[in-house]
N, C-alpha and C positions, 0 to 999 in steps of 0.2 A: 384412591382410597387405600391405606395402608394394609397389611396382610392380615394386623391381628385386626383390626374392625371386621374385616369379610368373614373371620375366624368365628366371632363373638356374633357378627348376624347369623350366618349357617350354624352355628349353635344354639341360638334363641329359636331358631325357627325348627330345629332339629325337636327341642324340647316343647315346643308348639303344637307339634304333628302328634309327639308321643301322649301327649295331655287329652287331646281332641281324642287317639285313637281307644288310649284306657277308658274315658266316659262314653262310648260308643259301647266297646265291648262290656263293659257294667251296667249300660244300658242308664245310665245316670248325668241326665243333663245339666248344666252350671246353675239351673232356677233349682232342682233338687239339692245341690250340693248346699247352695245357700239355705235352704231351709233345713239341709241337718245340720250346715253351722250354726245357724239361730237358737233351733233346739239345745246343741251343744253348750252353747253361752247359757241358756237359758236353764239347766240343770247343775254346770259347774258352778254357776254365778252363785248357787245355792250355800255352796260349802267355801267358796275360796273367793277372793277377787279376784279378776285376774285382768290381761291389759288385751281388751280386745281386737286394739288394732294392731295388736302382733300376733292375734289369733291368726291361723295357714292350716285349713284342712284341705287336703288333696285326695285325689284317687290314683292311686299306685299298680303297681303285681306281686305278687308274692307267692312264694309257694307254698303249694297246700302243705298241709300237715300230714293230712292221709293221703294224698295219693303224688306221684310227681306233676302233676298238673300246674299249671301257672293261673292264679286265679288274682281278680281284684280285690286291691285293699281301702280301703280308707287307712289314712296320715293324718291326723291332729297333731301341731307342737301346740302349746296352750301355754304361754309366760305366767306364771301365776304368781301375784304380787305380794298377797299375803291370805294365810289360810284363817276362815270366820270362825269365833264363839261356836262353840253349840248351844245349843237354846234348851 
C-alpha cells in the first residue's frame, strides 16, 4: 500500500475519532444533529432556496468568548441558490 493511502486512511480515521469525540462531549448524537439539520432546511427554505444536498452541518470547538474555555460549536455551510420574494 503506498505511503500517501496510509496517510489519507490515518487521517480519515484521525478525523473520525475527533467527530465521535466533539458529539460525546456536546452530548449530541448524529439522530440529534439530523433533526437540527431538518429544522435548519426547514426555516431557511423560508427565505432563500438553497441546495440541500450540499447542506454540512457539523459539531466543531471553539472558543468561548467569555472565558478561555474550549466549548462546542455547531458549523452550517448552507449553498444558497437563490434568495425568495417576500410576500
Amino acid at each position: 500500500m503506498p505511503l500517501l493511502s496510509r496517510k489519507t486512511s490515518k487521517r480519515v480515521a484521525k478525523d473520525r475519532l475527533k467527530l465521535v469525540l466533539i458529539h460525546d462531549r456536546a452530548n449530541c448524537s448524529p439522530e440529534l444533529l439530523d433533526m437540527i439539520k431538518t429544522d435548519i432546511i426547514k426555516v431557511i427554505s423560508k427565505y432563500m432556496e438553497i441546495d440541500e444536498e450540499g447542506l454540512d452541518v457539523k459539531m466543531g470547538n471553539t472558543k468561548s468568548e467569555i472565558s478561555d474555555d474550549i466549548v462546542p460549536a455547531l458549523y452550517a455551510n448552507i449553498p444558497i441558490k437563490k434568495m425568495r420574494k417576500a410576500k
